[in-house]
PASEBA-1860 file (N, C-alpha, C; in nm, 3 decimals):
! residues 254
1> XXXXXXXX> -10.673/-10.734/11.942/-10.707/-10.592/11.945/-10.729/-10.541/11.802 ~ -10.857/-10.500/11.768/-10.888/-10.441/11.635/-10.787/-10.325/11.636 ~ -10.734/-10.313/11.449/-10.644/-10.271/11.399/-10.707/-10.109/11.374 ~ -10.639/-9.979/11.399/-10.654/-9.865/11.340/-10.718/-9.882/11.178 ~ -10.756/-9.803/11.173/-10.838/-9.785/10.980/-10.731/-9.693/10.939 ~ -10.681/-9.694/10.809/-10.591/-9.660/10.727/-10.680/-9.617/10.584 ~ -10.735/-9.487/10.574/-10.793/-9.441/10.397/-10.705/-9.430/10.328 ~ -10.671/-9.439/10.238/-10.566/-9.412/10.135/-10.601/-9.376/9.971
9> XXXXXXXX> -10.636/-9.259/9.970/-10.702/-9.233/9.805/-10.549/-9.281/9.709 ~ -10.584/-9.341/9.629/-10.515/-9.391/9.510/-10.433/-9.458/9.509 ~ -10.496/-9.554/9.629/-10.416/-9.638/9.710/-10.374/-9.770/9.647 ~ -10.400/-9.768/9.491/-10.365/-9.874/9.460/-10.250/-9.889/9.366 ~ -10.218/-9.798/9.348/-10.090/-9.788/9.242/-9.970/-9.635/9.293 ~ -9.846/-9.679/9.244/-9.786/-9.552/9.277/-9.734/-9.513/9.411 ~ -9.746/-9.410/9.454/-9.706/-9.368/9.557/-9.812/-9.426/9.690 ~ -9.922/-9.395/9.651/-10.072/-9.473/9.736/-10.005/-9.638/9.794
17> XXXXXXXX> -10.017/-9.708/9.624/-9.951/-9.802/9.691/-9.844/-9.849/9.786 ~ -9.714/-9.753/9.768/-9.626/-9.820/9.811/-9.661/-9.764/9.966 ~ -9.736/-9.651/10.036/-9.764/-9.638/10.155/-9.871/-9.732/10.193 ~ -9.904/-9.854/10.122/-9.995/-9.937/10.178/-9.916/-10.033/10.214 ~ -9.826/-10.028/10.137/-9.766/-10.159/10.184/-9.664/-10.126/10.306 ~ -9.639/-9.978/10.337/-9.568/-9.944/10.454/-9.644/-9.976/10.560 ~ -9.766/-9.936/10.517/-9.876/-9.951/10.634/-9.931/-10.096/10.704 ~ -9.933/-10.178/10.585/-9.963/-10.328/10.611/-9.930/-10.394/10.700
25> XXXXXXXX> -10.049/-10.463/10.775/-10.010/-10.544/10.891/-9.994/-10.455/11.032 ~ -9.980/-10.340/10.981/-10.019/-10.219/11.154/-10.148/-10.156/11.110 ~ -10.262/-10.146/11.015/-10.369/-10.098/11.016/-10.425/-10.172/10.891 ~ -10.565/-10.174/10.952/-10.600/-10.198/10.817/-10.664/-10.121/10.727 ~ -10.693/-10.161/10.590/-10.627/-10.026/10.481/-10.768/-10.013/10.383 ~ -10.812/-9.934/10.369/-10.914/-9.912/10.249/-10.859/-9.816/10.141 ~ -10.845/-9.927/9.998/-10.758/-9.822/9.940/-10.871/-9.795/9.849 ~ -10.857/-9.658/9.764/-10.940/-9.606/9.709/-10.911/-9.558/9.590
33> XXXXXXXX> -10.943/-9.592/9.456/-10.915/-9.610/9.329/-11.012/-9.548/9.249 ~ -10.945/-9.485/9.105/-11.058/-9.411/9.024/-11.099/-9.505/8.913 ~ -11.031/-9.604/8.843/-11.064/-9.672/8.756/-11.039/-9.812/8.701 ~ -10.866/-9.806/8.745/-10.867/-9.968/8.668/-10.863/-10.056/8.761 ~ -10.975/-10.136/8.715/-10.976/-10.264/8.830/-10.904/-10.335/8.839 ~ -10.810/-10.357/8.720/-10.688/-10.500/8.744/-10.588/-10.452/8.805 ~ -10.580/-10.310/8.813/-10.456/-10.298/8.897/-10.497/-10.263/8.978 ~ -10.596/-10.264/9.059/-10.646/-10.253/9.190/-10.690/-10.397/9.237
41> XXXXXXXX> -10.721/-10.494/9.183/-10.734/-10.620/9.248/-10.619/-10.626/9.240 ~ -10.489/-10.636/9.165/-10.369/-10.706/9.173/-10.310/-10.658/9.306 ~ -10.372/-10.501/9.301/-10.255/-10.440/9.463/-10.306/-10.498/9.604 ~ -10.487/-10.521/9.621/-10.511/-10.605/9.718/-10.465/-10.712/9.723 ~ -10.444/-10.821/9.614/-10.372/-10.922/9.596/-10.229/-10.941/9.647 ~ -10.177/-10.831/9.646/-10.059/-10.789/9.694/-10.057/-10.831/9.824 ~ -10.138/-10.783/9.893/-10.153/-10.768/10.071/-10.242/-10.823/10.133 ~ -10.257/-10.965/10.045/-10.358/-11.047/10.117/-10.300/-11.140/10.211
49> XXXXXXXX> -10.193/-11.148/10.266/-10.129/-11.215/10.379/-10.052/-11.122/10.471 ~ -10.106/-10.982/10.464/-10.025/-10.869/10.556/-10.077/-10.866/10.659 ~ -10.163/-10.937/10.710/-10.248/-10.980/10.842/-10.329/-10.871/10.903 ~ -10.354/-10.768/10.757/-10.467/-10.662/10.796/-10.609/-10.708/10.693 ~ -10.700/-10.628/10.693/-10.796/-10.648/10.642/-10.799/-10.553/10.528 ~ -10.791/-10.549/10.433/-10.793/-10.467/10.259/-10.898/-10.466/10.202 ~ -10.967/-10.377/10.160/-11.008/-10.336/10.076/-11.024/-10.215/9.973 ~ -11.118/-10.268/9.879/-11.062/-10.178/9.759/-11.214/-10.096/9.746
57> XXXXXXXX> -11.204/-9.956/9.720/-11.299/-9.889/9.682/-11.272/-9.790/9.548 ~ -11.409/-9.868/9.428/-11.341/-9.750/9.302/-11.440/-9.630/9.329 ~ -11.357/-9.528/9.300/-11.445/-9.377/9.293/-11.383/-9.308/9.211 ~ -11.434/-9.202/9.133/-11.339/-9.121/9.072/-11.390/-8.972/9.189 ~ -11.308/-8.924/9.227/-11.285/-8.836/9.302/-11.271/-8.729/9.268 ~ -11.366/-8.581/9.262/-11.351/-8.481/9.158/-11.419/-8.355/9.222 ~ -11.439/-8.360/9.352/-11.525/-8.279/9.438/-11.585/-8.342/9.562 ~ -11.663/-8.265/9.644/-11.695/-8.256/9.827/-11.822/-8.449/9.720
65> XXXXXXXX> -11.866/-8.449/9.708/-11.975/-8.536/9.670/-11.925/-8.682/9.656 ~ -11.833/-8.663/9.546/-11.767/-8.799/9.539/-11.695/-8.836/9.680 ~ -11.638/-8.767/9.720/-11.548/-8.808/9.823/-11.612/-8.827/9.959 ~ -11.799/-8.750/10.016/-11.790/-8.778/10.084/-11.912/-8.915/10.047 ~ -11.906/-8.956/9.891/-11.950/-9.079/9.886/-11.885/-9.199/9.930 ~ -11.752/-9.151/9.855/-11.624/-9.271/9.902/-11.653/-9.306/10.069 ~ -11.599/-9.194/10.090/-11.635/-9.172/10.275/-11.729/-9.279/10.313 ~ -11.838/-9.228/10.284/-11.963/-9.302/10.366/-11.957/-9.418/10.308
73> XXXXXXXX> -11.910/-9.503/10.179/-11.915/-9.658/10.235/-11.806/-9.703/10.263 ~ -11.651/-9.634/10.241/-11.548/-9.712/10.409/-11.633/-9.733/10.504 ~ -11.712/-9.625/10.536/-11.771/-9.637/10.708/-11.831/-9.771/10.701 ~ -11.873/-9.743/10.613/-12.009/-9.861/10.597/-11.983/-10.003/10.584 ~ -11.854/-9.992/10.500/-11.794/-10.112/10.487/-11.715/-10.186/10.625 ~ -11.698/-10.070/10.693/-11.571/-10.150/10.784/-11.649/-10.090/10.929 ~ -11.781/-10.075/10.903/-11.814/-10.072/11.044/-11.783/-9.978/11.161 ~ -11.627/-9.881/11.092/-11.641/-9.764/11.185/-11.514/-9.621/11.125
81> XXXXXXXX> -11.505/-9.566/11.154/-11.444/-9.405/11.109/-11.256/-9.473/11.118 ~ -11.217/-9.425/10.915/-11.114/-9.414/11.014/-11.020/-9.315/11.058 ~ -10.884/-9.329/11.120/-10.832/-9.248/11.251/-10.707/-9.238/11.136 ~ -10.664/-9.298/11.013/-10.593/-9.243/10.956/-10.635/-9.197/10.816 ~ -10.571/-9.119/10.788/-10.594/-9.044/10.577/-10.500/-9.005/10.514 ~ -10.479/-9.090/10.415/-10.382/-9.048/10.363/-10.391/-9.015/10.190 ~ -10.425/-8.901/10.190/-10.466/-8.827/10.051/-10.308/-8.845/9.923 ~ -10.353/-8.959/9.864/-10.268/-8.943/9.743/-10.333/-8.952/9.601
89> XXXXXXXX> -10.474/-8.921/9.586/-10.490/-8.926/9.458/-10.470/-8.832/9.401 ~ -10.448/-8.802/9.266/-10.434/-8.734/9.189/-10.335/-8.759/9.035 ~ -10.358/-8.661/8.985/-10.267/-8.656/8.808/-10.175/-8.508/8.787 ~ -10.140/-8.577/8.683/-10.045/-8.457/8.618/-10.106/-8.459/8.451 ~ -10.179/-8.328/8.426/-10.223/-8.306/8.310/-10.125/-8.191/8.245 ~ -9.989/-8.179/8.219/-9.903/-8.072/8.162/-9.951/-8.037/8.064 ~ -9.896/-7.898/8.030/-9.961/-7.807/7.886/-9.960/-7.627/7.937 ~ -9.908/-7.572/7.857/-9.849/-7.461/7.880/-10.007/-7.325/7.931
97> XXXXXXXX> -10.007/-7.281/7.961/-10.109/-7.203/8.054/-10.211/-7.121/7.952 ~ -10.169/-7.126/7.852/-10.247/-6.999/7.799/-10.271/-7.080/7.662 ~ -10.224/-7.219/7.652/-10.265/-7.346/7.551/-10.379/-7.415/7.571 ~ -10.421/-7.439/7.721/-10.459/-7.505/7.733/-10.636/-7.476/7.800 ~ -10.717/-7.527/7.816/-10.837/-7.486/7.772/-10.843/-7.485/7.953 ~ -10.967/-7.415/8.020/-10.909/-7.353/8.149/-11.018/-7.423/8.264 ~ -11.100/-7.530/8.143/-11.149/-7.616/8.237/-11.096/-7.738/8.257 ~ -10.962/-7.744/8.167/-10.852/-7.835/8.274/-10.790/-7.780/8.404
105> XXXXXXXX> -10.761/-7.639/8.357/-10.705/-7.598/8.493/-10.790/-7.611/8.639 ~ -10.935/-7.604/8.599/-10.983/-7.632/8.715/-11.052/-7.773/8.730 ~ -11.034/-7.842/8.692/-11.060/-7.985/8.718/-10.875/-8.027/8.772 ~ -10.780/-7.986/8.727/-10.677/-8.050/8.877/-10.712/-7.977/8.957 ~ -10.725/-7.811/8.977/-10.769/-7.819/9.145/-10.817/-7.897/9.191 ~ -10.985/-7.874/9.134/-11.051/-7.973/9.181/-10.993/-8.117/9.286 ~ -10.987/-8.161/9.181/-10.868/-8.347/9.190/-10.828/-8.329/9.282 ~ -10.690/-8.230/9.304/-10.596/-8.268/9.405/-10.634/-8.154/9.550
113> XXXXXXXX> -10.658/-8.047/9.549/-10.677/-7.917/9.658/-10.812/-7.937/9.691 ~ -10.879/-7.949/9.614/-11.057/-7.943/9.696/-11.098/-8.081/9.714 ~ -11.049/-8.208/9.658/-11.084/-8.336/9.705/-10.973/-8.391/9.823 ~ -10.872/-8.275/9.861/-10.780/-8.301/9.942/-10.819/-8.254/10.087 ~ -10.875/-8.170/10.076/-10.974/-8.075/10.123/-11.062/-8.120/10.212 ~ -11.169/-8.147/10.092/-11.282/-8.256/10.155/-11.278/-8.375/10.222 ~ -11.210/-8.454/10.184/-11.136/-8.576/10.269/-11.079/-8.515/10.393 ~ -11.036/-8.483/10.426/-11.005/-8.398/10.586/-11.118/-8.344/10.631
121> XXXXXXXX> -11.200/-8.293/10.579/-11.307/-8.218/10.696/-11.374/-8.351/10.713 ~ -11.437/-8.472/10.634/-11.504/-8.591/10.674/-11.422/-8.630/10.766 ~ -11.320/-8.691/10.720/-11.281/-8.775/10.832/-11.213/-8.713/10.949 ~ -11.187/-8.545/10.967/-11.164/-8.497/11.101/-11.273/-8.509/11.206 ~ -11.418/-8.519/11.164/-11.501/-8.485/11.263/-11.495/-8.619/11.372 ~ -11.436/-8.703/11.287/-11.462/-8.802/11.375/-11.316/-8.796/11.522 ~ -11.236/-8.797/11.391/-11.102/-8.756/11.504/-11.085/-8.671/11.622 ~ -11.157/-8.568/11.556/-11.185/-8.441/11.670/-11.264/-8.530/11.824
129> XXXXXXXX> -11.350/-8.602/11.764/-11.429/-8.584/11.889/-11.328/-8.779/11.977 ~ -11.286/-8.846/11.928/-11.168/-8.959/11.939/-11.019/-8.852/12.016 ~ -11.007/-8.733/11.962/-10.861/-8.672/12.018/-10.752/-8.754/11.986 ~ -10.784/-8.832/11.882/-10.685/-8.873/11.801/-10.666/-8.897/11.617 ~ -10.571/-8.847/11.565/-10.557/-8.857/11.391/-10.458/-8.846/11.331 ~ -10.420/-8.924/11.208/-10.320/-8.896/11.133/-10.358/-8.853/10.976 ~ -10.326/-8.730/10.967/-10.318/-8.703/10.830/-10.191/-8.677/10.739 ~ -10.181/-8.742/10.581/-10.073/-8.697/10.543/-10.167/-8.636/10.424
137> XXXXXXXX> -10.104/-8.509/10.361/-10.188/-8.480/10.245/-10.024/-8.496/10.142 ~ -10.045/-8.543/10.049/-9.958/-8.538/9.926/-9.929/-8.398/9.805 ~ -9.820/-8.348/9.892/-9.809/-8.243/9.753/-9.714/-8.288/9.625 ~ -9.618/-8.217/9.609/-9.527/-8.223/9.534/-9.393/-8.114/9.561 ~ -9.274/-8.148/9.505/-9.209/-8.008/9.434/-9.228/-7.907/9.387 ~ -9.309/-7.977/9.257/-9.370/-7.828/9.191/-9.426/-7.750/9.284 ~ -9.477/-7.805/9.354/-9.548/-7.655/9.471/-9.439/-7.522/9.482 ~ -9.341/-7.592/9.523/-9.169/-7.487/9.541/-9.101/-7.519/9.475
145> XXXXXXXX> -9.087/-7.563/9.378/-8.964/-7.623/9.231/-9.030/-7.536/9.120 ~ -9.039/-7.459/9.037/-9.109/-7.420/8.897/-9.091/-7.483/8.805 ~ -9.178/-7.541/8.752/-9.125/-7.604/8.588/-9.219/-7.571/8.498 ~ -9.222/-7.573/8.381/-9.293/-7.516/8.279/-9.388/-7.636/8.274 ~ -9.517/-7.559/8.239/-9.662/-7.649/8.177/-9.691/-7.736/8.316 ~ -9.686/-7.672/8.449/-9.728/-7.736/8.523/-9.814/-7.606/8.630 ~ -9.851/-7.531/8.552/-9.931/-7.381/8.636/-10.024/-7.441/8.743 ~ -10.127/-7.518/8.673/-10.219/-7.524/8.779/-10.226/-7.664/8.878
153> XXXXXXXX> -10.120/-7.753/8.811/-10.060/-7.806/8.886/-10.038/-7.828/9.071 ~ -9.855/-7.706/8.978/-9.832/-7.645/9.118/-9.868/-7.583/9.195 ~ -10.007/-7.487/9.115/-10.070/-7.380/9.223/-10.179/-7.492/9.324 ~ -10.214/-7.580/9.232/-10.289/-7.695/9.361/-10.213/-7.736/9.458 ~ -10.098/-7.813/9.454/-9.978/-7.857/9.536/-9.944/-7.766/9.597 ~ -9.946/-7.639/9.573/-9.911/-7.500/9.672/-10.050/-7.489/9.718 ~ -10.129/-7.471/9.717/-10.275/-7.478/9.753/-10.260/-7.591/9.884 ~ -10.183/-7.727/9.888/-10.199/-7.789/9.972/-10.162/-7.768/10.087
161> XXXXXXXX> -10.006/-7.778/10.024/-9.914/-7.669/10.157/-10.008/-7.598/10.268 ~ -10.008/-7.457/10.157/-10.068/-7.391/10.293/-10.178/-7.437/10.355 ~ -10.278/-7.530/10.300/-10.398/-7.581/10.344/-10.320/-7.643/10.478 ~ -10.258/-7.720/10.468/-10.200/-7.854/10.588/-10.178/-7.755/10.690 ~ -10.088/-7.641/10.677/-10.038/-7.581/10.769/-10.128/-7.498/10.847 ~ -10.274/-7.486/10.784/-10.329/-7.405/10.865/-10.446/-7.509/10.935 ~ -10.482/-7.593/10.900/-10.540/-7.674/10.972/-10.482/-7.795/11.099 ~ -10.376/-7.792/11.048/-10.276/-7.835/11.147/-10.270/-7.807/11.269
169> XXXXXXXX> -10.275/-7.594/11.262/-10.282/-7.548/11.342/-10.385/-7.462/11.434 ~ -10.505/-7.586/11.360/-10.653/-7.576/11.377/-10.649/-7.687/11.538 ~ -10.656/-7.805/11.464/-10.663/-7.958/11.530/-10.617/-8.050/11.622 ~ -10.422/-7.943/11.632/-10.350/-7.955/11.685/-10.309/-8.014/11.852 ~ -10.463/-7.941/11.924/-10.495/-7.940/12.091/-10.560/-8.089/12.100 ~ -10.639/-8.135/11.983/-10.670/-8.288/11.950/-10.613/-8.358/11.937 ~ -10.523/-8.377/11.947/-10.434/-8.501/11.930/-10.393/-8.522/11.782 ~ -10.429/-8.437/11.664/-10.423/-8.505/11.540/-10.293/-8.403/11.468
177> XXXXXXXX> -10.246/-8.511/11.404/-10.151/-8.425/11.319/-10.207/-8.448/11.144 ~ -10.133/-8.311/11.105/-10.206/-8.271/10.969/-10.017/-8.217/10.922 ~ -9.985/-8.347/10.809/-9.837/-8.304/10.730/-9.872/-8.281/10.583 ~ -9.737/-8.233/10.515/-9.755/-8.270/10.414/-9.629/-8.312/10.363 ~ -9.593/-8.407/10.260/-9.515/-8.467/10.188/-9.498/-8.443/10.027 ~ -9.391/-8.423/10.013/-9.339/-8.325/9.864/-9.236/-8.417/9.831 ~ -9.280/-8.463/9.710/-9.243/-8.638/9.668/-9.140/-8.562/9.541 ~ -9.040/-8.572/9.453/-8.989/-8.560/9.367/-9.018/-8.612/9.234
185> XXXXXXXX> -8.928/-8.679/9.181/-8.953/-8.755/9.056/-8.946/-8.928/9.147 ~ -9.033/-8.967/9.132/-9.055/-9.121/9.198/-9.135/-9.213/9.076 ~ -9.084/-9.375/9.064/-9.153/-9.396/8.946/-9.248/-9.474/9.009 ~ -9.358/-9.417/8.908/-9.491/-9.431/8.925/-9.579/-9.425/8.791 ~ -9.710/-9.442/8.748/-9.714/-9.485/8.619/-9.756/-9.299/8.540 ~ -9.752/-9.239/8.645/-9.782/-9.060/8.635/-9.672/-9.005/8.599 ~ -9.552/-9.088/8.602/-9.432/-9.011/8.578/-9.334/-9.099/8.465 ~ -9.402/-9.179/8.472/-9.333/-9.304/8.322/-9.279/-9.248/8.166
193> XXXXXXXX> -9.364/-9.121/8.142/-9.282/-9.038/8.091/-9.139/-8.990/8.075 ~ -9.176/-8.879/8.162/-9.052/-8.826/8.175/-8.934/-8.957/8.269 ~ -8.953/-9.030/8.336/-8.841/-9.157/8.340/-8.785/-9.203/8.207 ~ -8.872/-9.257/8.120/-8.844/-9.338/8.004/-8.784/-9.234/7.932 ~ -8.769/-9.092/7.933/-8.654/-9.019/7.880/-8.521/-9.001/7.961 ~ -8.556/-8.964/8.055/-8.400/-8.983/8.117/-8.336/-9.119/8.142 ~ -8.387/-9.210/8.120/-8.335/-9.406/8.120/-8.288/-9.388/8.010 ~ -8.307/-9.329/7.864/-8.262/-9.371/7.761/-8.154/-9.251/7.756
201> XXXXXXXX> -8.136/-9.189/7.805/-8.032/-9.069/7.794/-7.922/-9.114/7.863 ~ -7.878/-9.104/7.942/-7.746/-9.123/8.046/-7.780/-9.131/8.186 ~ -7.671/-9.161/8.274/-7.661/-9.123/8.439/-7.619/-9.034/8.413 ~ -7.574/-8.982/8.328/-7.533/-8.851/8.364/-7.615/-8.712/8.359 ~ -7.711/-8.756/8.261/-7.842/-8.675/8.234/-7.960/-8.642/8.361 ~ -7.948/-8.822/8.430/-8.034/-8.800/8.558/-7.971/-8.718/8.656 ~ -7.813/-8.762/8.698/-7.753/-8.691/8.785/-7.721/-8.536/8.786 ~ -7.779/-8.477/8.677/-7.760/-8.339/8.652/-7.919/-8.347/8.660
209> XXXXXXXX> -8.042/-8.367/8.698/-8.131/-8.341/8.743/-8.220/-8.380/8.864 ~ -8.117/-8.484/8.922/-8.113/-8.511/9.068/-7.980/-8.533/9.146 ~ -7.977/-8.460/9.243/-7.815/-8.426/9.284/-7.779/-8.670/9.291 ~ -7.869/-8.719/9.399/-7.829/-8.883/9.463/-7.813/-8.920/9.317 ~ -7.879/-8.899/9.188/-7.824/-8.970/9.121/-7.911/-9.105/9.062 ~ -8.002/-9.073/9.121/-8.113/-9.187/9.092/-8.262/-9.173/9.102 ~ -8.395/-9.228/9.041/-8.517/-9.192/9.047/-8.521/-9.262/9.154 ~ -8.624/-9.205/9.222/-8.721/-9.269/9.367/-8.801/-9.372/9.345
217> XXXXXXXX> -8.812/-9.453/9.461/-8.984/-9.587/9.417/-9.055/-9.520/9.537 ~ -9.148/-9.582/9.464/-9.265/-9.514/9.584/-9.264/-9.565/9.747 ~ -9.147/-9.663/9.747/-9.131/-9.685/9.885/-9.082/-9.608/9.954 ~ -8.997/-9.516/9.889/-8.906/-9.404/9.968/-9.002/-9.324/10.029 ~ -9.110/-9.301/9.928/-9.222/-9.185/10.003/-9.294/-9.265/10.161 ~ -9.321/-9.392/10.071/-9.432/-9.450/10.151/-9.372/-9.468/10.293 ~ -9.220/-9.498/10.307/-9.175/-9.545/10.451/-9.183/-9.431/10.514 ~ -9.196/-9.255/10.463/-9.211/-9.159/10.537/-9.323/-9.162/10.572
225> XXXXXXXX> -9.446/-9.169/10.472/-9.616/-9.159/10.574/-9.624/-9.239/10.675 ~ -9.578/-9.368/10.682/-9.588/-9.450/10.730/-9.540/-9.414/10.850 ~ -9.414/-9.329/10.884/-9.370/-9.279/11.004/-9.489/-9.161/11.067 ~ -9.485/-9.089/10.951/-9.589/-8.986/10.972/-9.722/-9.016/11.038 ~ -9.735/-9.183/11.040/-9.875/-9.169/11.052/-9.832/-9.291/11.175 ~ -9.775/-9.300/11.230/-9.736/-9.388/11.346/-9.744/-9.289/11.531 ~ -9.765/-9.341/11.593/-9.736/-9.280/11.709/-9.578/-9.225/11.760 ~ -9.503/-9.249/11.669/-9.345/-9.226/11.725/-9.326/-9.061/11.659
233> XXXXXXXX> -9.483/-9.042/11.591/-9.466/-8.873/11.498/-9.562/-8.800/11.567 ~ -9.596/-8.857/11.708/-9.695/-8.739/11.776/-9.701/-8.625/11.762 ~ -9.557/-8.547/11.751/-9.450/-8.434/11.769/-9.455/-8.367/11.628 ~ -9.440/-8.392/11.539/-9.477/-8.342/11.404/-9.593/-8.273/11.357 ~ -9.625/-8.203/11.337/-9.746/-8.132/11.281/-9.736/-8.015/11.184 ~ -9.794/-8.018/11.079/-9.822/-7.875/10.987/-9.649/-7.834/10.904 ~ -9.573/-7.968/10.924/-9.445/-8.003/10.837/-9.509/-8.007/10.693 ~ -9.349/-7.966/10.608/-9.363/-8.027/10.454/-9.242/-8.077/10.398
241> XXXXXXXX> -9.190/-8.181/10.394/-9.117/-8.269/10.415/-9.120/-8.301/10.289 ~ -8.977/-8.287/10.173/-8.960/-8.307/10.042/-8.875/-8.448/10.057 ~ -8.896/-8.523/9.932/-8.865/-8.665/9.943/-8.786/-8.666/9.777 ~ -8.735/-8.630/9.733/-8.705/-8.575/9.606/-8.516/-8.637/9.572 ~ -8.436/-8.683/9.653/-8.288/-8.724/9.616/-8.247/-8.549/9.610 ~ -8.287/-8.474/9.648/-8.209/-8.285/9.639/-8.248/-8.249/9.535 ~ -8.320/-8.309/9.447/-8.387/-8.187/9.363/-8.428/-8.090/9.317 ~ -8.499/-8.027/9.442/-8.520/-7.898/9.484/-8.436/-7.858/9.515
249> XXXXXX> -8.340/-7.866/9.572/-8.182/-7.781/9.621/-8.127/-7.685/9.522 ~ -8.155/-7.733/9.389/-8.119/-7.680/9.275/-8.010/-7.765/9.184 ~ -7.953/-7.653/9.075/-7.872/-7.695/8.996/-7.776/-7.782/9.031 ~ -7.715/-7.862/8.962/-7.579/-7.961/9.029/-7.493/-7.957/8.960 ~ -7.452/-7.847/8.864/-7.372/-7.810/8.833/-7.318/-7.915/8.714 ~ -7.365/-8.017/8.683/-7.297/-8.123/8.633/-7.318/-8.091/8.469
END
């Protein structure tokens, strides 16, 4: 029995990745990459005995054009639409709001809210008329956490939010669910930064900025889409589901 299709923007490193490898072997996966090829052959390389079919597509993703380029050769490549999406590309360009020049600010929208965007209206039409879909869109904390030099950031990641929730409750009578997932500090090569300062500081430094006490791998996220995007999450829809060790909870007093 041919395997469900699995999109996955930035599916080759990070958080992308580690929901491919949740996914592996129950769908097969087109992951979708903006630039470096060695770490995108290495991650297919990864999952070349997961007994799905992988491939890798580079795009840089930056608006409705690129993405519904990406789009049209999955199709093309694999012969038919697929029934899952799971939007994780994107960056973190920090820098304080009124520093920073304001056609960065709108190139992350762009990136993450309008190519998050666009990837859902392509691949819903097909779902719609199937009455079946899984979408996860990727926000963050910052959407509902504040931190400095992350304005337009978080207003994209809040941008997503409400996006999920209202299309959710668009699509809903279709069979398709539309979540979103609000990842914390997870290491990934977007956040290697700020890790490599709190590793050289203390546990005690991390544990006063995450209640568990420890950074996330991107498996923690990935085993949630992976539920998210399974039939046992029929029931779920237009959720935003933080993955963070209590982060967001607040202070820990420590």
């Amino acid at each position: 029995m041919e395997k469900r299709l699995a999109l996955i923007t930035g599916g080759t490193s990070g958080i992308g990745l580690g929901t491919a490898k949740a996914l592996a072997g129950k769908f097969d996966l087109a992951l979708a990459y903006a630039e470096n090829h060695e770490k995108a052959f290495d991650a297919a390389a990864q999952l070349n005995d997961c007994g799905s079919e992988v491939k890798i597509f580079v795009c840089k993703l930056d608006g409705y054009q690129s993405a519904k380029q990406l789009y049209d050769r999955v199709v093309a490549d694999f012969g038919r639409q697929p029934e899952i999406l799971v939007n994780s590309a994107g960056r973190i360009m920090d820098g304080f709001f009124l520093q920073t020049d304001f056609s960065i600010q709108e190139k992350l929208i762009q990136e993450h809210l309008v190519v998050s965007m666009a990837m859902c209206q392509l691949a819903l039409k097909s779902m719609y008329g199937k009455r079946y879909g899984r979408i996860v869109n990727l926000s963050s904390i910052s959407a509902i956490y504040a931190k400095r030099s992350q304005v337009s950031y978080a207003a994209a990641k809040a941008g997503i939010i409400g996006f999920t929730k209202a299309l959710a409750l668009e699509v809903a009578h279709r069979g398709i669910t539309v979540n979103t997932v609000a990842p914390g500090l997870i290491r990934t090569p977007m956040t290697s930064g700020i890790i490599n300062y709190l590793e050289k500081a203390s546990p005690r430094e991390i544990s006063r900025h995450i209640p568990a006490g420890y950074i996330g791998e991107p498996e923690d996220v990935g085993s949630l889409i992976a539920f998210l995007c399974s039939d046992a999450a029929r029931y779920i829809t237009g959720s935003v589901i933080t993955v963070d060790g209590g982060r967001s909870l607040g202070d820990t007093g420590t």
